[in-house]
Backbone bond lengths (Angstrom), bond angles and torsions (degrees), N, CA, C in turn:
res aa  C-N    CA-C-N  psi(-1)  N-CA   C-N-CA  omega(-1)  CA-C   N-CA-C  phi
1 X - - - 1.447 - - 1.532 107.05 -
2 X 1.510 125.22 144.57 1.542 126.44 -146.69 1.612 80.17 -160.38
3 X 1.552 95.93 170.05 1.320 103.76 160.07 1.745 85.90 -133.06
4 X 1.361 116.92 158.66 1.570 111.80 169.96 1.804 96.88 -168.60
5 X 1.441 96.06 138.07 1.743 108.33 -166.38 1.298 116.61 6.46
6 X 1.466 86.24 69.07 1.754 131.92 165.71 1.188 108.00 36.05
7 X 1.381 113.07 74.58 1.641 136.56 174.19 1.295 107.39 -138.09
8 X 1.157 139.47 170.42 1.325 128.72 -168.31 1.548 90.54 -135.75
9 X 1.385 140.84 119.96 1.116 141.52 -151.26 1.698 104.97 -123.93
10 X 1.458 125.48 101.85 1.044 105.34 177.24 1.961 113.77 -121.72
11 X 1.320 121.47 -144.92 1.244 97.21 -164.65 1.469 101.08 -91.98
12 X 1.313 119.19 2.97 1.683 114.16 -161.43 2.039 97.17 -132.54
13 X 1.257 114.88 -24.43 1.673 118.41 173.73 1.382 111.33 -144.30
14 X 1.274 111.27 157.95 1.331 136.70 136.40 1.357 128.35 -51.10
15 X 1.014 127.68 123.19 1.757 113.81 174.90 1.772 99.41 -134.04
16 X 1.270 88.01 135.10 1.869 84.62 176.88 1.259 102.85 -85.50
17 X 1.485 131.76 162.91 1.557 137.96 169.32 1.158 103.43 -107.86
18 X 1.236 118.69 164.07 1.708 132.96 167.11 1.766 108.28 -44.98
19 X 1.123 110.45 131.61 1.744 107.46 145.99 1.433 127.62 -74.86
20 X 1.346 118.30 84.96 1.066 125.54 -172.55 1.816 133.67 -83.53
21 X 1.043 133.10 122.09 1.691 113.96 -175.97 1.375 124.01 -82.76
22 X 1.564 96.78 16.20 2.160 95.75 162.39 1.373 73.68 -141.67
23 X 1.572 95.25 -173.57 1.413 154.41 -169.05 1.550 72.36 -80.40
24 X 2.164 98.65 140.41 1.687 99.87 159.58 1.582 75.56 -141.62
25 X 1.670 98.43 -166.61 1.542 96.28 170.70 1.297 98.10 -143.73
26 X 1.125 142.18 157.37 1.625 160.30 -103.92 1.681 123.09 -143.34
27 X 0.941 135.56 33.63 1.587 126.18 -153.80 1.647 99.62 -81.67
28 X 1.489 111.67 138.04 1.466 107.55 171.24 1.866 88.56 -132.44
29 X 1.659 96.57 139.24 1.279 117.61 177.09 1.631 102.99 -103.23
30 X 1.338 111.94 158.73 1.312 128.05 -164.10 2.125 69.13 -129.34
31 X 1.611 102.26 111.47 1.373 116.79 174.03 1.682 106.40 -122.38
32 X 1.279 111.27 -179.23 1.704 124.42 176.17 1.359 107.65 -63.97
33 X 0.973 124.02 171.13 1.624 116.39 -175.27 1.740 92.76 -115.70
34 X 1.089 121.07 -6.23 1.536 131.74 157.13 1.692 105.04 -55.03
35 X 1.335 114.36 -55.73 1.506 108.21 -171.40 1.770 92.00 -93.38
36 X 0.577 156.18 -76.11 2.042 149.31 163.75 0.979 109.42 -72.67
37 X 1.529 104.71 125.16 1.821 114.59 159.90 1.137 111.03 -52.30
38 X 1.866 129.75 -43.88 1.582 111.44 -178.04 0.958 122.58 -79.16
39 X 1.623 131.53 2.39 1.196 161.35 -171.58 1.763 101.84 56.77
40 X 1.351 121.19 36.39 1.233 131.48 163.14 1.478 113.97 -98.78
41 X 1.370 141.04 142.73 1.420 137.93 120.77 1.884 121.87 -111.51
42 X 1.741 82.77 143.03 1.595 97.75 -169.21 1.707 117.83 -118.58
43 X 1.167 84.10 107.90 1.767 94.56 175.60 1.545 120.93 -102.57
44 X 1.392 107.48 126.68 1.464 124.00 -174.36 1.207 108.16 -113.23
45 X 1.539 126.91 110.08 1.441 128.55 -151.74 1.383 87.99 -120.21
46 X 1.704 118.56 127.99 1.528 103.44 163.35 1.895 105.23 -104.99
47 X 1.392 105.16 166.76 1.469 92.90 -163.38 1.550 139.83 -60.31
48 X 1.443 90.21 -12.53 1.968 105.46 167.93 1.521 105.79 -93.43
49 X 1.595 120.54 24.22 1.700 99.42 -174.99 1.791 87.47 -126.86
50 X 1.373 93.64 175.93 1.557 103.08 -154.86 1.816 97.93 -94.78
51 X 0.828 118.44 144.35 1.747 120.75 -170.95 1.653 99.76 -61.41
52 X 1.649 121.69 119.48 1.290 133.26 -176.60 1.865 87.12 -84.59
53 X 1.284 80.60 140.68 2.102 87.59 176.14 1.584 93.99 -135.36
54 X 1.294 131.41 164.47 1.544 139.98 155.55 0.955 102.09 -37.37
55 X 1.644 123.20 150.62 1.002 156.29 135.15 1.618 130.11 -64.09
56 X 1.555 109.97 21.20 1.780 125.16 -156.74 1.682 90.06 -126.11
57 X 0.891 111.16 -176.99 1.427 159.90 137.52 1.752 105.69 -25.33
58 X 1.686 132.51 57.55 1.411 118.58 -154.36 1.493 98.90 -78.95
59 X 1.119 132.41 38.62 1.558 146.06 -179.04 1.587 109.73 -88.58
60 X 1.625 75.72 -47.67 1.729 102.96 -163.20 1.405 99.68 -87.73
61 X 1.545 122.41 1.60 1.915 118.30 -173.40 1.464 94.85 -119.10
62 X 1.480 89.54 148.55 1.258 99.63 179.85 2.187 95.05 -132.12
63 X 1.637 101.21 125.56 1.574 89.79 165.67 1.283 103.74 -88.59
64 X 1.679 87.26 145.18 1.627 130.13 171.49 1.454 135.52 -82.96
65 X 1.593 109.97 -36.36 0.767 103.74 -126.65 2.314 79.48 -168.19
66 X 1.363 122.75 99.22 1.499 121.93 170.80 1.524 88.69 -136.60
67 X 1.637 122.74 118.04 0.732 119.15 150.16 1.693 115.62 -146.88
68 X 1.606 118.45 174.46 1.627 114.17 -174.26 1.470 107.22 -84.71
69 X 1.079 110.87 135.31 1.742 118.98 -177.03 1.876 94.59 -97.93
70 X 1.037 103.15 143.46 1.616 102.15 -178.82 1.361 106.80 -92.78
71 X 1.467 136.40 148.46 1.090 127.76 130.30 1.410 123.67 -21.58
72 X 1.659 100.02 139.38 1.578 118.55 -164.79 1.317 106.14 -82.76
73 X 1.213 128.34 131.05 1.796 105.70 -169.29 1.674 105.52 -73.74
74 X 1.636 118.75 -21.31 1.301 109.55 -168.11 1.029 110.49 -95.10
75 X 1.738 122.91 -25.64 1.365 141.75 151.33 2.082 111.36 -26.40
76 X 1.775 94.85 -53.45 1.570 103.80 -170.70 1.347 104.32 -51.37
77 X 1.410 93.85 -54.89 1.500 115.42 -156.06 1.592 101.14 -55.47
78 X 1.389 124.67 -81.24 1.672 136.12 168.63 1.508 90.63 -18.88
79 X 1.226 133.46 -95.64 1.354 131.01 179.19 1.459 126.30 -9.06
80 X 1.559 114.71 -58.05 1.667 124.19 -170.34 1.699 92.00 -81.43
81 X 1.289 117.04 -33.81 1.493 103.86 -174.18 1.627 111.72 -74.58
82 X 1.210 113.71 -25.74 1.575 121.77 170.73 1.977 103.95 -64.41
83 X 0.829 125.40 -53.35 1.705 144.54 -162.80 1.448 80.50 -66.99
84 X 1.561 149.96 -61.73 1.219 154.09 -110.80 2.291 79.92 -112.49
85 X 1.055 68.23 -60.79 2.007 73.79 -171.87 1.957 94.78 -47.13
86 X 0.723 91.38 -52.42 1.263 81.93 -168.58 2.026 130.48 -50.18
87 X 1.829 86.44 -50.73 1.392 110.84 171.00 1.520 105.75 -54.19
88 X 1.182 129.63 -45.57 1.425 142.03 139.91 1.477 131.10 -2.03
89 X 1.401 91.03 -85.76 1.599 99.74 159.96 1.792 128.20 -50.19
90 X 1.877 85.58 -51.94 1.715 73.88 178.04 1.844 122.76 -69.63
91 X 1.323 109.29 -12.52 1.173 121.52 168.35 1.578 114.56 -53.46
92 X 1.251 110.91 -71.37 1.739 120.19 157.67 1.109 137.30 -28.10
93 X 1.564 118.68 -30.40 1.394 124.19 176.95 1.414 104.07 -104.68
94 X 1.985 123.24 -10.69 1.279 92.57 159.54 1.339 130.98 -89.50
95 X 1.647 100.27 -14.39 1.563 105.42 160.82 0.903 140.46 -41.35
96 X 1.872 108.73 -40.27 1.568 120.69 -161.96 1.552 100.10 -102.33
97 X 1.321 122.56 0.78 1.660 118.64 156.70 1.238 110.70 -112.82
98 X 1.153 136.77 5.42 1.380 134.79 156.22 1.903 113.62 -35.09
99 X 1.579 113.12 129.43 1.364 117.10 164.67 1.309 109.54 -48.20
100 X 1.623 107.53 151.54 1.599 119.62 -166.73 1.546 94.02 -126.58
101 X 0.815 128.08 156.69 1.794 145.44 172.19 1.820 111.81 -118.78
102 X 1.187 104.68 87.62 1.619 111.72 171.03 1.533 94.21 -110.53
103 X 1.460 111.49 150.66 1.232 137.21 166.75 1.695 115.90 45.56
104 X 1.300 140.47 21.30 1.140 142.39 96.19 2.043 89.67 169.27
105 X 1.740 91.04 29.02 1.908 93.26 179.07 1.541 131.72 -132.05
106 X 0.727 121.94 100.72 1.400 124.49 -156.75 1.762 109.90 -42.16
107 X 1.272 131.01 129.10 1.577 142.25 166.55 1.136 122.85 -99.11
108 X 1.966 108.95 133.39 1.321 81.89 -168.59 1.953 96.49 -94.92
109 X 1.645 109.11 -174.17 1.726 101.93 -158.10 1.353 91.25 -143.42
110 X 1.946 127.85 22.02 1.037 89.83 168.54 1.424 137.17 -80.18
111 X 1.311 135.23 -145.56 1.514 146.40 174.45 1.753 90.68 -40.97
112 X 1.369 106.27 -93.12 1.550 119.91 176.89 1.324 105.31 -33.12
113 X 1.244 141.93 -58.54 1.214 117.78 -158.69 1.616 107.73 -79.07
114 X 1.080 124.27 8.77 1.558 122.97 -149.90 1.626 88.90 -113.47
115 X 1.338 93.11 -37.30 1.613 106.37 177.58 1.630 111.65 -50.18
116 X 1.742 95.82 -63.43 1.416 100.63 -177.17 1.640 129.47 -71.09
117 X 0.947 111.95 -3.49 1.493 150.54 -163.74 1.901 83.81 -76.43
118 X 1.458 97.89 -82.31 1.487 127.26 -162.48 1.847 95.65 -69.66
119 X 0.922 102.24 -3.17 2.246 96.10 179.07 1.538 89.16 -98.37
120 X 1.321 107.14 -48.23 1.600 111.77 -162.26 1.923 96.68 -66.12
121 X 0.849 117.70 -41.77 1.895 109.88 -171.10 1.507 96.45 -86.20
122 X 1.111 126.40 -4.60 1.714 109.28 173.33 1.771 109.31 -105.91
123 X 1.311 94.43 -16.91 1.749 92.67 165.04 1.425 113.25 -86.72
124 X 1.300 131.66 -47.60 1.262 115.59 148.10 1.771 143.21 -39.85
125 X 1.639 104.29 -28.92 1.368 122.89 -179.70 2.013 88.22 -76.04
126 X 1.254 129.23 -34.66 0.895 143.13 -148.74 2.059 103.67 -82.68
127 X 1.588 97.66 -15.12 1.426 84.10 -156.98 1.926 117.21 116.34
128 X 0.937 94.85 -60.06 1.681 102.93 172.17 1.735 110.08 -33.80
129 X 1.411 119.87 155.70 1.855 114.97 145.03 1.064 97.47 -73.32
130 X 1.527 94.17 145.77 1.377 126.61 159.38 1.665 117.84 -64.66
131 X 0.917 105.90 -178.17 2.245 107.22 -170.72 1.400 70.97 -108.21
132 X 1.947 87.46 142.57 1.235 111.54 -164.46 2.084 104.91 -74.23
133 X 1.607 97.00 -25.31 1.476 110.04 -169.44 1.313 92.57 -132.00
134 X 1.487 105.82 164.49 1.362 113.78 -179.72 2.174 106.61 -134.85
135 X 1.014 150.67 68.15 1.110 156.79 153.18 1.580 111.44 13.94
136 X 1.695 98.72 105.31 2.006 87.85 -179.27 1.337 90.68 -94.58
137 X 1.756 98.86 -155.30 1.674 109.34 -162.82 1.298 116.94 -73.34
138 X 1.159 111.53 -22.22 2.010 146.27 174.21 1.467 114.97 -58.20
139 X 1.899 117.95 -36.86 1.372 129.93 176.50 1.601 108.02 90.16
140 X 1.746 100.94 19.68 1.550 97.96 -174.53 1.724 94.33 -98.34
141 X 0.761 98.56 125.46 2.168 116.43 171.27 1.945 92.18 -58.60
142 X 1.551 107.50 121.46 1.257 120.18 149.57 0.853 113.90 -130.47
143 X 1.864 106.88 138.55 1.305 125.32 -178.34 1.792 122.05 -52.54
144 X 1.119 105.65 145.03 1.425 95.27 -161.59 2.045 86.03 -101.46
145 X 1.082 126.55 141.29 1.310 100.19 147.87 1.491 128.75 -162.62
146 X 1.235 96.87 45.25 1.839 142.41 145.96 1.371 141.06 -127.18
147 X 1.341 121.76 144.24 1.057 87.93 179.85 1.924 110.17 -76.86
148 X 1.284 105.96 -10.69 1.466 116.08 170.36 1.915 122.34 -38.57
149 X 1.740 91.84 -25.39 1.310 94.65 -178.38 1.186 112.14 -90.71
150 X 1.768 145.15 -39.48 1.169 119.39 137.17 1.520 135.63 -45.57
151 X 1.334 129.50 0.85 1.538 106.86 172.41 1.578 112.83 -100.78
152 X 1.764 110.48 -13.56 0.966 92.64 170.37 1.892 121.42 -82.89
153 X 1.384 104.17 4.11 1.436 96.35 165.73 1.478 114.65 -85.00
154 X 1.501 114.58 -18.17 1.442 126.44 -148.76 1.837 84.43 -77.62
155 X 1.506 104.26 -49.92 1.691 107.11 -178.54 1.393 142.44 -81.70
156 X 1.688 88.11 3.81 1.443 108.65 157.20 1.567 111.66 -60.76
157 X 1.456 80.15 -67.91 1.837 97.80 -156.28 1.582 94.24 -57.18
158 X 1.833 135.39 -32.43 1.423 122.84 161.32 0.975 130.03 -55.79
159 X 1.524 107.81 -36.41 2.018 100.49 170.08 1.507 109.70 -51.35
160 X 1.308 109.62 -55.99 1.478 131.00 -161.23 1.411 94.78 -60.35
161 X 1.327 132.58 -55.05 1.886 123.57 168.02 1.216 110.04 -28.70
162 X 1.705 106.45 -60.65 1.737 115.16 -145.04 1.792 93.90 -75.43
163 X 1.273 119.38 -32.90 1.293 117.68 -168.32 1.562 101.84 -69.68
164 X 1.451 124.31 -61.26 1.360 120.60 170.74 1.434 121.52 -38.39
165 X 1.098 119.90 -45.97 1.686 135.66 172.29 1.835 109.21 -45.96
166 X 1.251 111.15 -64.43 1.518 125.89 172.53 1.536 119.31 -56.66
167 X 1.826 102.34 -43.12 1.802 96.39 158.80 1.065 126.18 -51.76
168 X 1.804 114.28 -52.38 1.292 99.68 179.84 1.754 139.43 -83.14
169 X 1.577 92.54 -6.48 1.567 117.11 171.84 1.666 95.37 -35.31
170 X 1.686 99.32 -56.47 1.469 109.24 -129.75 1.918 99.34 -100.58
171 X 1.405 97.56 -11.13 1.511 106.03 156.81 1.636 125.34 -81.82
172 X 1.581 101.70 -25.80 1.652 105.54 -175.54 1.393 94.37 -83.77
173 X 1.613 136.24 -18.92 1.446 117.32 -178.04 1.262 92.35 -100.55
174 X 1.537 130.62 -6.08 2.114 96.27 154.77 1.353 107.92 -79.39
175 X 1.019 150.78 -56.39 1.445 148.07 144.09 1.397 114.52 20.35
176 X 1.661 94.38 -69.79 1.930 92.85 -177.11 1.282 118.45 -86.31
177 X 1.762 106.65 -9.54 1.897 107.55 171.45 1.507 107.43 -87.04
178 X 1.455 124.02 -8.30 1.295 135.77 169.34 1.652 130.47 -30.77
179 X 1.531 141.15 75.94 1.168 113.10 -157.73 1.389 113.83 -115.56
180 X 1.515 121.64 15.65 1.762 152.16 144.79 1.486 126.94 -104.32
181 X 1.511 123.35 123.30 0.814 128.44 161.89 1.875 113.15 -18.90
182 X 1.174 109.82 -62.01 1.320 108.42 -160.46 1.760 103.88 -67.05
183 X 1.365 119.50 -32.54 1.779 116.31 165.54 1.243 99.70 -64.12
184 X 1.653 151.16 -10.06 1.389 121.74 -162.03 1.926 73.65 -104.37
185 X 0.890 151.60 -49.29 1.563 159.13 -157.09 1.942 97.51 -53.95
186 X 1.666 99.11 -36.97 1.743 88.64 -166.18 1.381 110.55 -105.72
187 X 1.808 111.62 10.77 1.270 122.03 -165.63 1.930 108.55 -92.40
């Protein structure tokens, strides 16, 4: 009994194993043919899970069979490119709320402020006054006295979206053209 490019090879079948993206390890019991018709059971333990044993009579089992199953290379790969997209993304959204610096004051750009940002220039676009001050990242009140002066913060903080957006566009398609660990690491 063998395991070989992750099949479990014994004298009477083939058994395929999981494609896995770590290292697991392998135990096959030689059980009753009362509890398995092939009179095999197969446990695939990955290293945070608790050792699966029969459910029989372990009197009547005898192990066969402990060995390390390798990580799947395409298993790894799918895996690190999922982990990478992600780190990615969260990268992108701190970019695209990152404070902006128009006209010599730093803004802040998160969610909320982008919100209030975008109520305040459409009630003004609307007809309404504008807020007499506008609050940078500092908590110092500047006078607002255009509405020109909120949009040029409004099109900061949009460049600064669209640019984060296009980084990671153009990082998630090295990612998926990725076909080594070490290209998904510099992507």
């Amino acid at each position: 009994m063998r395991i070989e490019n992750h099949q479990l090879i014994t004298d009477t079948a083939t058994i395929d194993l999981p494609h896995l993206p770590t290292q697991a390890r392998v135990r096959v019991w030689r059980v009753p043919n009362d509890y398995r018709q092939d009179g095999l059971f197969v446990s695939i333990q990955l290293p945070s899970d608790p050792e699966e044993l029969p459910a029989c009579d372990l009197a009547q089992c005898e192990l066969a069979l402990d060995a390390e199953l390798p990580a799947h290379p395409d298993a790894l790969l799918a895996e690190t490119k999922a982990a990478k997209k992600r780190q990615i993304e969260a990268e992108r959204d701190a970019a695209a709320t990152a404070n902006v610096t128009i006209n010599g004051h730093v803004w802040q750009a998160d969610k909320r402020s982008q919100d209030l940002l975008g109520q305040a220039i459409a009630l003004a676009q609307a007809g309404l006054p504008l807020p007499p001050v506008w609050r940078d990242a500092d908590n110092n009140d500047m006078p607002v006295t255009s509405i020109a002066d909120l949009l040029a913060i409004a099109a900061a903080i949009a460049a600064q979206v669209q640019t984060a957006y296009q980084t990671a566009w153009a990082r998630k398609a090295a990612v998926d053209a990725a076909t080594t660990l070490d290209e998904i690491e510099v992507a």
